[in-house]
DOLOVEX-83582 format. One record per residue (C-alpha): residue number from 1; residue in one letter; chain; x, y, z. Coordinates in steps of 0.02 Angstrom, whole numbers, plus 50000, padded with zeros to 5 digits. Layout:
BEGIN
[pt NUM a A [X Y Z]],
...
//
This chain:
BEGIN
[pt 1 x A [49385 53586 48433]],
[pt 2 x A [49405 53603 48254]],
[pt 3 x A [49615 53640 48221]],
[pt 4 x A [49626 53801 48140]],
[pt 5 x A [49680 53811 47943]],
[pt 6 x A [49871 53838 47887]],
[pt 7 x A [49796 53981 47807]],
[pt 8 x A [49709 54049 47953]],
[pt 9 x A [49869 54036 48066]],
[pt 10 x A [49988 54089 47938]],
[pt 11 x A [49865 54262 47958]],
[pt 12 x A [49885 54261 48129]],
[pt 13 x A [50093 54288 48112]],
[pt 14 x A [50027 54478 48036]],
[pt 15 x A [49902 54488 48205]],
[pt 16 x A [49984 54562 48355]],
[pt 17 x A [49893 54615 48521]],
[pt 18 x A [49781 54774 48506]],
[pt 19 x A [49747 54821 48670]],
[pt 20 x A [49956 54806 48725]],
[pt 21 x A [50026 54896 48554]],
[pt 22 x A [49859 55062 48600]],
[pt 23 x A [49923 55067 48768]],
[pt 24 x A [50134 55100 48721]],
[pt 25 x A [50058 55210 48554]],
[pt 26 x A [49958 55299 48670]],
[pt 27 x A [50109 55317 48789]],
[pt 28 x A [50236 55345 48658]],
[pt 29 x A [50149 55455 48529]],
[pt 30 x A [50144 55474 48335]],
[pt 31 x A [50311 55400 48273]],
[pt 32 x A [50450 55502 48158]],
[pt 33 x A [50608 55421 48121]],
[pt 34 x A [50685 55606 48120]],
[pt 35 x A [50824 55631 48231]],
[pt 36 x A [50776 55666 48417]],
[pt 37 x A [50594 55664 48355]],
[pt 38 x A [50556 55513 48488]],
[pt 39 x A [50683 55568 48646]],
[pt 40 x A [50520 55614 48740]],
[pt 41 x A [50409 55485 48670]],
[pt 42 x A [50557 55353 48712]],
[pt 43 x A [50575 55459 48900]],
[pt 44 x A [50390 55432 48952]],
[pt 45 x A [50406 55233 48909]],
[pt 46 x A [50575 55239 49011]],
[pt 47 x A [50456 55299 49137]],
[pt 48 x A [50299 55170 49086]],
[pt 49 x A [50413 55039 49128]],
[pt 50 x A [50476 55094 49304]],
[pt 51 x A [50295 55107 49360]],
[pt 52 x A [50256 54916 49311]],
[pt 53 x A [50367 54897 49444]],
[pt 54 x A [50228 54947 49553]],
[pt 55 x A [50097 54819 49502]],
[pt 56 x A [50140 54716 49647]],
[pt 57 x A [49954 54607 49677]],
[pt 58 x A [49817 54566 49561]],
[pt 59 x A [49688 54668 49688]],
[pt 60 x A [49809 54815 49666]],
[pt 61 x A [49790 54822 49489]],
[pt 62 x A [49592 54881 49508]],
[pt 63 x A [49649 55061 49618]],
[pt 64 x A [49834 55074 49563]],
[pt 65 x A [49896 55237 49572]],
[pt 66 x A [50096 55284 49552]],
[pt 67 x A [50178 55323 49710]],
[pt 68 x A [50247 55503 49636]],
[pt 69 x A [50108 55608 49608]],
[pt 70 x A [50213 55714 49491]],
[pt 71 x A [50217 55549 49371]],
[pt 72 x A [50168 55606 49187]],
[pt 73 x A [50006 55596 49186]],
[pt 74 x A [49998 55526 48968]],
[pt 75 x A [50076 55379 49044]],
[pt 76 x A [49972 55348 49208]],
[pt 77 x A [49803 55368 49094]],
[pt 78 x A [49868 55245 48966]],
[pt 79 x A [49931 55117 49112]],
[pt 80 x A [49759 55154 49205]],
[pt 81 x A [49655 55112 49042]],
[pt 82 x A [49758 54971 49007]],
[pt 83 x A [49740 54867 49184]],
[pt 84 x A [49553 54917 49173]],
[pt 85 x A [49531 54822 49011]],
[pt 86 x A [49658 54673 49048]],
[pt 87 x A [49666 54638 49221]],
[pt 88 x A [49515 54536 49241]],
[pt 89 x A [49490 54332 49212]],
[pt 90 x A [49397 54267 49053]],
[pt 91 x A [49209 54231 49113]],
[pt 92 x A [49245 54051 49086]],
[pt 93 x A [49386 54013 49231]],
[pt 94 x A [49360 53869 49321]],
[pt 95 x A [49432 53890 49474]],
[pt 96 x A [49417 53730 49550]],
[pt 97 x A [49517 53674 49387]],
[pt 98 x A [49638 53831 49430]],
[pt 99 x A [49667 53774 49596]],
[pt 100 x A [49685 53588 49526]],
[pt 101 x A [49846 53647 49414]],
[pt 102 x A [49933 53728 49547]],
[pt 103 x A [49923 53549 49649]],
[pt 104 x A [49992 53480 49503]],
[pt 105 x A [50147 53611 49501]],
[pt 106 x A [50162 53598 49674]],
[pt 107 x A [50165 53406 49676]],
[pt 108 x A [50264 53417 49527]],
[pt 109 x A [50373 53565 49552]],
[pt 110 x A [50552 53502 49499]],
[pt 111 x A [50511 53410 49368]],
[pt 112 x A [50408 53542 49304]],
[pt 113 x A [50569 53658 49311]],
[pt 114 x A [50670 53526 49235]],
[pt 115 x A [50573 53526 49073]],
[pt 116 x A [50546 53731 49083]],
[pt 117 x A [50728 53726 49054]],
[pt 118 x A [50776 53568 48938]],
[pt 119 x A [50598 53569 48865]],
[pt 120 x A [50506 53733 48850]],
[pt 121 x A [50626 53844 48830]],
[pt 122 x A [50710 53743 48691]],
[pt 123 x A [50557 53727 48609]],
[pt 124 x A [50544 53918 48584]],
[pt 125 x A [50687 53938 48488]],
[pt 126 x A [50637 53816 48353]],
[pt 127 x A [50532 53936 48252]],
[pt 128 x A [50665 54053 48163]],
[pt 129 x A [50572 54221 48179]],
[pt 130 x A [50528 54194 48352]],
[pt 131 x A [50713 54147 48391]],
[pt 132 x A [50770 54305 48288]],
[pt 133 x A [50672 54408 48412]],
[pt 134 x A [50747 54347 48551]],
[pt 135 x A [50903 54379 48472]],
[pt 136 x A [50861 54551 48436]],
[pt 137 x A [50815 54567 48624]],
[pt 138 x A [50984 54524 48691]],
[pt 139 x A [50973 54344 48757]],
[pt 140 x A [51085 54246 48689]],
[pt 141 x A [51251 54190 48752]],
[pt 142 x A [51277 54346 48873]],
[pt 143 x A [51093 54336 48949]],
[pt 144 x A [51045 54174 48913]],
[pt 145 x A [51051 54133 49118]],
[pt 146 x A [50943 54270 49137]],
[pt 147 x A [50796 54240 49039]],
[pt 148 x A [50813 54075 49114]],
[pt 149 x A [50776 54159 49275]],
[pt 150 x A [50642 54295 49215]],
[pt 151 x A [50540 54156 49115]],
[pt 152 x A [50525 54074 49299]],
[pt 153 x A [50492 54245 49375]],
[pt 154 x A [50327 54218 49279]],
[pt 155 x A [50299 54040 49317]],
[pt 156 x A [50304 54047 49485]],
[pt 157 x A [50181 54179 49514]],
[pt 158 x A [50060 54087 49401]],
[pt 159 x A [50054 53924 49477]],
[pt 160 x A [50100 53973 49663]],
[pt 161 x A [49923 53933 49760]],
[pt 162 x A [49794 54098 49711]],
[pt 163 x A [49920 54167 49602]],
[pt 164 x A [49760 54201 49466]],
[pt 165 x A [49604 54200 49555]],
[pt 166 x A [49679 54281 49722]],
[pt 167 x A [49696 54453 49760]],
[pt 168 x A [49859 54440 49860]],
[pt 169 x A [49925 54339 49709]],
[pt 170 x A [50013 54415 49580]],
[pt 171 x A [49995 54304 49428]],
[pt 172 x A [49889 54416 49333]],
[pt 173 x A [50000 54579 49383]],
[pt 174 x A [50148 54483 49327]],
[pt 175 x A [50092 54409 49148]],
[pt 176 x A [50013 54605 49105]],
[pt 177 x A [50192 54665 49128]],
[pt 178 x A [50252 54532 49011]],
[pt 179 x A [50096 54590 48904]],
[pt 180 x A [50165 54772 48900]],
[pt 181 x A [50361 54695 48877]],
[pt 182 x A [50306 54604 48715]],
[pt 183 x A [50215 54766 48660]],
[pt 184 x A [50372 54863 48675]],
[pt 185 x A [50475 54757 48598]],
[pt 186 x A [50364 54743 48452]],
[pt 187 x A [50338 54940 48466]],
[pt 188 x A [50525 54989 48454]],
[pt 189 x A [50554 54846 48301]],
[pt 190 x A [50407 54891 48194]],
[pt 191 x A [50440 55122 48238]],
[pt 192 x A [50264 55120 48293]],
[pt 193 x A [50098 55031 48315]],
[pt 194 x A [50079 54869 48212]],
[pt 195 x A [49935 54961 48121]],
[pt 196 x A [50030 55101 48045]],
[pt 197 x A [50177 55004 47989]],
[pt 198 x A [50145 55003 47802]],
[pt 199 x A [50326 54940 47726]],
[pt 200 x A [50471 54871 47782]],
[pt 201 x A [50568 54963 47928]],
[pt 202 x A [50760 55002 47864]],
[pt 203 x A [50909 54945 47951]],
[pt 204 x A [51001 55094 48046]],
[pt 205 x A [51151 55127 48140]],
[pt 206 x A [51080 55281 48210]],
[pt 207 x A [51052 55259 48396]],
[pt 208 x A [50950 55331 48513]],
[pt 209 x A [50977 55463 48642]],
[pt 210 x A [50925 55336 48771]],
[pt 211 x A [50994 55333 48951]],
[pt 212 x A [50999 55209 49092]],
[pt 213 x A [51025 55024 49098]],
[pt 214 x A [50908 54988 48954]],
[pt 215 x A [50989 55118 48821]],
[pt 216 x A [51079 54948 48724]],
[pt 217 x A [50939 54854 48709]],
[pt 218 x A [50828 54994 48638]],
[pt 219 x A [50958 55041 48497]],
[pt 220 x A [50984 54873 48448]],
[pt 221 x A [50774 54858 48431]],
[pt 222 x A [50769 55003 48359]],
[pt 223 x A [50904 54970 48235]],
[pt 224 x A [50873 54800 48200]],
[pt 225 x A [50747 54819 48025]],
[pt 226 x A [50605 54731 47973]],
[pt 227 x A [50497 54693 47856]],
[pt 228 x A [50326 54610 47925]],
[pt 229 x A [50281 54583 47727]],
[pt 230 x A [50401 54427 47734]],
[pt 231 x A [50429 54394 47911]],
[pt 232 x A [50243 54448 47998]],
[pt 233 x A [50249 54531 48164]],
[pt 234 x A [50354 54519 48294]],
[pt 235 x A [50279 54447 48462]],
[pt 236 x A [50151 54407 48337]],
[pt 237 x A [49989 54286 48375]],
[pt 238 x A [50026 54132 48322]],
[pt 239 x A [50202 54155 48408]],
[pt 240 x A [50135 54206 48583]],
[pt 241 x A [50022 54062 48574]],
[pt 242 x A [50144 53954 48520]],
[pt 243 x A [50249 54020 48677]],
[pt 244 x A [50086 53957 48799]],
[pt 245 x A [50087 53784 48717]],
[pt 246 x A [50287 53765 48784]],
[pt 247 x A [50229 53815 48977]],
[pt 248 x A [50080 53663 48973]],
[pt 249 x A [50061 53567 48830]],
[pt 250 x A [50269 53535 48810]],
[pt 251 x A [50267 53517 49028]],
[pt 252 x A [50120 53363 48992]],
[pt 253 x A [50226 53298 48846]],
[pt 254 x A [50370 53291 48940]],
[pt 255 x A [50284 53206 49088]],
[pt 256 x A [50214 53067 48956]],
[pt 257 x A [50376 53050 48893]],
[pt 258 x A [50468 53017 49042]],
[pt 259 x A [50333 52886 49084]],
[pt 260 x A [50248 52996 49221]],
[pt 261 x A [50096 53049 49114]],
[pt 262 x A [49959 53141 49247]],
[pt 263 x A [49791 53087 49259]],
[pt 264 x A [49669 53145 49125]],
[pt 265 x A [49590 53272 49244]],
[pt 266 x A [49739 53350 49292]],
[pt 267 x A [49806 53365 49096]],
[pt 268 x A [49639 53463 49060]],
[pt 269 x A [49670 53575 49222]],
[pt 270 x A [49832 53617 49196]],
[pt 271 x A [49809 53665 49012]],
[pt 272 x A [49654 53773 49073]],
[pt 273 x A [49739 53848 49209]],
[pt 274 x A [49890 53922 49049]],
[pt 275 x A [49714 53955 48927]],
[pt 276 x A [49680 54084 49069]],
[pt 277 x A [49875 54160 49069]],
[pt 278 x A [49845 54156 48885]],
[pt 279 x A [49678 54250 48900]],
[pt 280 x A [49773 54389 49023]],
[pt 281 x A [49923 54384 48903]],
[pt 282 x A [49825 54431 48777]],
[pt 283 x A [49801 54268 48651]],
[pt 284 x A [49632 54249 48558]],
[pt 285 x A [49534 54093 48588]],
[pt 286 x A [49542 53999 48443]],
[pt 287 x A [49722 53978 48463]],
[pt 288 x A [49711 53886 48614]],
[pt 289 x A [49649 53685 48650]],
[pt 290 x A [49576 53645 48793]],
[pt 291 x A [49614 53432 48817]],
[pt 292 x A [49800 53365 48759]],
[pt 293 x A [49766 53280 48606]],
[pt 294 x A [49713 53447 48550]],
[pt 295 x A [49842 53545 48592]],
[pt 296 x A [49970 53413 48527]],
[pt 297 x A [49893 53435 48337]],
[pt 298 x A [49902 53619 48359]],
[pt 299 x A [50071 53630 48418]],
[pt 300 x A [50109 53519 48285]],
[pt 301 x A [50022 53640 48156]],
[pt 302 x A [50100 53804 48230]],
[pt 303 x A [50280 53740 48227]],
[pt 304 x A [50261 53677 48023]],
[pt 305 x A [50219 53873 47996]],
[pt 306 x A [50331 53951 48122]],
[pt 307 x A [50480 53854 48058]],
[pt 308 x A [50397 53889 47865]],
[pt 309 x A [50457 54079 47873]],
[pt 310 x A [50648 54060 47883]],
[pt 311 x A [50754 54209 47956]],
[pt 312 x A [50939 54260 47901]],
[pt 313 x A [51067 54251 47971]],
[pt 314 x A [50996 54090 48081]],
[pt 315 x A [50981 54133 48269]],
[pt 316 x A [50924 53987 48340]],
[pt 317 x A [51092 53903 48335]],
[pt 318 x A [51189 54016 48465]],
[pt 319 x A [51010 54019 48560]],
[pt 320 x A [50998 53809 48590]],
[pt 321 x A [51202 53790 48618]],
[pt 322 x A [51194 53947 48758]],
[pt 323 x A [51038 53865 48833]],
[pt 324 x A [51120 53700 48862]],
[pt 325 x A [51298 53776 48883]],
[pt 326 x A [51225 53869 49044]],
[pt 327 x A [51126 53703 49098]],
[pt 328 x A [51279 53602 49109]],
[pt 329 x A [51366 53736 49178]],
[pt 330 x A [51226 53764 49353]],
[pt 331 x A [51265 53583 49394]],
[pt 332 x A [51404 53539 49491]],
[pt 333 x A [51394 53365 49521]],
[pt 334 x A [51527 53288 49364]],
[pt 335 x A [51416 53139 49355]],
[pt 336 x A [51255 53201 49301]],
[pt 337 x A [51327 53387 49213]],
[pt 338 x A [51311 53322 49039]],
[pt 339 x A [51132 53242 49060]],
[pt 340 x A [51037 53399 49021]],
[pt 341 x A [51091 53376 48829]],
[pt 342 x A [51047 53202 48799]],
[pt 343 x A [50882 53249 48897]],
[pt 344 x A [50846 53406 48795]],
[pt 345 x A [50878 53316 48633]],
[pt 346 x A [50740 53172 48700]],
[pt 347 x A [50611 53278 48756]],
[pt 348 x A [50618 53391 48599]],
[pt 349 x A [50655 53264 48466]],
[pt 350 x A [50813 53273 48336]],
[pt 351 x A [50738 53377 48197]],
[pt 352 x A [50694 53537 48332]],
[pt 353 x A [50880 53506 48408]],
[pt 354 x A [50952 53487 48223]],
[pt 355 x A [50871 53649 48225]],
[pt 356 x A [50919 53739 48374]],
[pt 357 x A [51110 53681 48349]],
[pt 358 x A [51124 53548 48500]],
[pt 359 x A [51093 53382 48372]],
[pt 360 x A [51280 53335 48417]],
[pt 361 x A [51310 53448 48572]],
[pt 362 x A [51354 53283 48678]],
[pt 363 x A [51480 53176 48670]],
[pt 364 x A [51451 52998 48617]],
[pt 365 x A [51496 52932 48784]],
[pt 366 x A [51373 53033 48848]],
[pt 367 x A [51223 53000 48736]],
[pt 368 x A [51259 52801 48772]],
[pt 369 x A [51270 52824 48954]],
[pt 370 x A [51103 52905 48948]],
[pt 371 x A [51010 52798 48831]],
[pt 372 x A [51080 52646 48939]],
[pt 373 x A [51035 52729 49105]],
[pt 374 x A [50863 52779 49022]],
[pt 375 x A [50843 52601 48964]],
[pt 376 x A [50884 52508 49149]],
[pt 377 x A [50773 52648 49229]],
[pt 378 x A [50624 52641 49137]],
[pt 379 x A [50635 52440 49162]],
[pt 380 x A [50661 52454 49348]],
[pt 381 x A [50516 52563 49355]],
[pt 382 x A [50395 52455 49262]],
[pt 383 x A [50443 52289 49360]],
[pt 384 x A [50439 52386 49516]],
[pt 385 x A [50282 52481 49506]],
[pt 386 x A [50182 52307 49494]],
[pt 387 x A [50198 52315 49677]],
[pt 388 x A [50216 52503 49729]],
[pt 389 x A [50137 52578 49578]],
[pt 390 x A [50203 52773 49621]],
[pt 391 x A [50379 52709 49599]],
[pt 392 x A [50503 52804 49482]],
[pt 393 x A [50680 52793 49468]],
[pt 394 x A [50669 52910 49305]],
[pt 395 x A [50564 53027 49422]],
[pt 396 x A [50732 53038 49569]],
[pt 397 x A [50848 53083 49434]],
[pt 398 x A [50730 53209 49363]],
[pt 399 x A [50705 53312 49531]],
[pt 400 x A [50899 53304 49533]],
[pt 401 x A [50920 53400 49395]],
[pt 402 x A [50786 53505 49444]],
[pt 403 x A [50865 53528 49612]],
[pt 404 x A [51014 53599 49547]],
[pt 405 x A [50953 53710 49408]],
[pt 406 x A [50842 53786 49534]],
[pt 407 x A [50987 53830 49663]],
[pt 408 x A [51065 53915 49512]],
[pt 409 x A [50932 54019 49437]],
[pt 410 x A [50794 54040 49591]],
[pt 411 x A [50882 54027 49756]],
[pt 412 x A [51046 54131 49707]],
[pt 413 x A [51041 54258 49854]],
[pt 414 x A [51153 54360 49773]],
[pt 415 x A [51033 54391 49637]],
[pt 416 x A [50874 54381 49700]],
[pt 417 x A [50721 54366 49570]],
[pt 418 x A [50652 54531 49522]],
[pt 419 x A [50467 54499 49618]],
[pt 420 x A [50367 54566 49780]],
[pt 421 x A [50402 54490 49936]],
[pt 422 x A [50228 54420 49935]],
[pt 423 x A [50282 54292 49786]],
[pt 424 x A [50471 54265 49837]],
[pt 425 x A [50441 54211 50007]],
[pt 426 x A [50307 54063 49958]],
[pt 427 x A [50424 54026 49809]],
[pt 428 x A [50575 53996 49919]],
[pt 429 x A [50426 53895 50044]],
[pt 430 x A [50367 53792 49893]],
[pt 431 x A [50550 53750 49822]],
[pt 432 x A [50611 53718 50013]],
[pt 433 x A [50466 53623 50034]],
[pt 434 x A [50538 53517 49885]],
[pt 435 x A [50645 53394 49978]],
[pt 436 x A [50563 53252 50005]],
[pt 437 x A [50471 53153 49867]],
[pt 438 x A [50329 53055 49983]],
[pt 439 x A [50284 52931 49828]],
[pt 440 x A [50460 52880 49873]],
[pt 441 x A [50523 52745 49963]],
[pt 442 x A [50656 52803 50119]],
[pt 443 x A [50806 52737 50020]],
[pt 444 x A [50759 52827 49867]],
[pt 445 x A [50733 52989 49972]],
[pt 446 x A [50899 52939 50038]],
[pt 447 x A [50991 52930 49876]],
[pt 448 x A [50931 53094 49793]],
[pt 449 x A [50997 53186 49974]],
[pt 450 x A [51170 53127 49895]],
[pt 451 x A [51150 53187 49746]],
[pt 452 x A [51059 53347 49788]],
[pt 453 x A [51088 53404 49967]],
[pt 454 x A [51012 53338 50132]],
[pt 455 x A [50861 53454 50217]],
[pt 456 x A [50747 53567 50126]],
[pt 457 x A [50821 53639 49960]],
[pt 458 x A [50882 53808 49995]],
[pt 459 x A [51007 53906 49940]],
[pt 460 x A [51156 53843 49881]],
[pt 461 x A [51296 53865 49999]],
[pt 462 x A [51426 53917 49837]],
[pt 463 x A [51283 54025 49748]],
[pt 464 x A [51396 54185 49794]],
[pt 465 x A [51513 54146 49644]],
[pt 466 x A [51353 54174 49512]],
[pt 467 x A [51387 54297 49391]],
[pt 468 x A [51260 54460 49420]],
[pt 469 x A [51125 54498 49323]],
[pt 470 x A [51147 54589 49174]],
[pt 471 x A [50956 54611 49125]],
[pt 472 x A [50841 54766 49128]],
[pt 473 x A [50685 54792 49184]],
[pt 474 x A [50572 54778 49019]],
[pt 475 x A [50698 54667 48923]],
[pt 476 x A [50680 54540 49078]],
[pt 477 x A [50577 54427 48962]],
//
């Protein structure tokens, strides 16, 4: 693979997603900033997005039909033309490679959601206009728990065995809502389809005559302003695959960094099995790298022009501090609640957390207790695994902290994750399923039951004191 130009993805910020922005033009109509010009427009996409609800398996998506007859039919056509055109796999998924990646969740599930949360996610704030969308979108300090929870809500059905190449999965049904979501977002920003924004789009305090839950979050897109001269598109190319290169390429990173580095094979599996999310979610090819050194030079190369286009005021600040804020604050054992900031900051680097605000969000003690305790277990681990070479320390502490952010934001009863029954009930399986590291000697086991709780990993027995869910339906990600 040849990296692409600066030039080439510096275009790509003013490239959005074709087939997504037809569909919501198609379901919205010809835009006019007059007043109450878009109530009906706005009305049928109120109604697009209660019937995603209904994509429920990827085999559904071929025959869907809504359950109300009555439904507008503008908006079932566009939906109908839109899972006929995205719904199906690129013709080059491999899925024996497929089915390799979700071993490689499933063997490495909490460490995986360990570095989702102090990894991935942090890494997505670090380009300013992709940060100042997610701003615009409502998730900083007030729902910065729940996109913690939604982002996983697409995980999950990804990597969950079948979850793209099955027909009871619902991978694909999942990321084609997320799809629609970013075209939305990008819709309501821009007052219209990418392709007939000519200028910039004024700030207003006018809102909406929107109703229900969403009716905040659509005035304050709508309201927002932009100006895709100096600031591209939002939910633009290079920023969605940007986005994919957190959820594998930042995961196998992390894993090297920590000193846990897969096998080749499984690198290049995993990283195929997100090309194909990327393919569904609607990112082109050449955007994507298919083995690790790859993908490291063209994460490298994305971030240098994301972070090139600065935004005022600066939202990646409030993002970073909420994300690790809400961290610290899932885990409840005193010992271990400040670790995810001194981990975040290593996995990331200090320039990206000088960045995202967090380059001094832990106390000194802190920071030396973890670069001591990183120091001794890294040490252990390499005398040790002369003799027992799956041996990790660093790995225990890891699926601690994985342990508990997961009883937080997946196993919460009270606020159950917004996906069919035919997902949840595996996910809790998988997670359960969780307890017992078998590279692990007994007394290791043993040790992280102390720390974490003793049996499979269910639901946490104090989850009912969680705050609800604030979130919407298509501002869940």
């Amino acid at each position: 693979m040849t990296p692409p130009s600066e030039a080439y993805l510096q275009a790509m910020t003013h490239v959005a997603d074709p087939l997504a922005d037809r569909t919501i033009g198609a379901i919205v109509g010809p835009w006019s900033d007059a007043p109450g010009a878009m109530d009906a427009g706005l009305q049928r996409l109120a109604t697009a997005t209660r019937l995603m609800a209904q994509w429920r398996t990827n085999a559904g998506l071929a025959d869907w039909q809504p359950e109300d007859p009555a439904t507008d039919p503008t908006v079932v056509t566009a939906l109908r033309s839109y899972l006929e055109a995205g719904r199906r796999l690129p013709e080059w998924t491999d899925p024996a490679r497929v089915a390799r990646a979700e071993e490689v969740f499933m063997r490495e599930g909490p460490m995986a959601c360990t570095l989702l949360f102090c990894a991935s996610l942090p890494e997505c704030y670090v380009p300013p206009q992709l940060a100042r969308v997610l701003h615009i979108a409502g998730q900083l300090e007030a729902h910065t728990e729940h996109r913690i929870r939604q982002t996983a809500a697409m995980v999950f059905p990804v990597m969950l065995k079948g979850g793209l190449t099955d027909g009871t999965g619902c991978g694909v049904a999942q990321v084609l809502k997320v799809r629609l979501i970013h075209a939305t977002i990008r819709h309501l920003i821009l007052h219209g389809e990418p392709d007939s924004r000519l200028g910039p789009v004024p700030r207003t305090d006018r809102p909406s005559n929107a109703t229900g839950g969403h009716a905040a979050l659509q005035d304050a897109l709508l309201a927002h302003g932009w100006n895709p001269t100096e600031s591209g598109l939002p939910c633009n190319q290079l920023e969605l695959a940007y986005t994919l290169l957190t959820f594998h390429y930042v995961f196998l990173r992390g894993m090297r960094t920590m000193g846990l580095g897969l096998a080749g094979a499984d690198e290049e599996a995993f990283l195929h099995a997100w090309n194909v999310v990327g393919h569904v979610l609607g990112v082109q090819e050449p955007l994507m790298a298919d083995r690790y050194d790859e993908a490291a030079v063209l994460f490298t190369k994305m971030r240098e022009v994301g972070c090139a286009q600065p935004a005022t005021p600066d939202a990646r600040p409030g993002l970073g501090r909420a994300l690790v804020g809400t961290m610290a604050h899932s885990i409840r054992l005193p010992v271990i609640r400040g670790i995810p900031v001194p981990m975040t900051q290593w996995l990331i680097g200090p320039e990206a957390s000088r960045d995202i605000g967090i380059g001094a969000a832990a106390s000194w003690p802190t920071r030396f207790a973890f670069l001591v305790g990183r120091t001794v277990t890294a040490t252990v681990d390499a005398v040790v695994r002369r003799v027992q070479p799956q041996f990790s320390i660093s790995r225990m502490f890891t699926r601690v902290i994985g342990y508990h952010l997961l009883s937080r934001f997946l196993l919460d009863q009270t606020r159950a994750l917004n996906l069919p029954e035919q997902v949840l009930n595996p996910l809790h399986e998988a997670v359960a399923d969780w307890h017992h590291e078998p590279r692990a000697p007994r007394w290791l086991n043993r040790l992280e039951d102390a720390l974490t709780t003793t049996g499979r990993w269910l639901a946490h027995p104090h989850a009912a004191h969680s705050r609800p869910s604030t979130g919407k339906a298509w501002s869940e990600h």
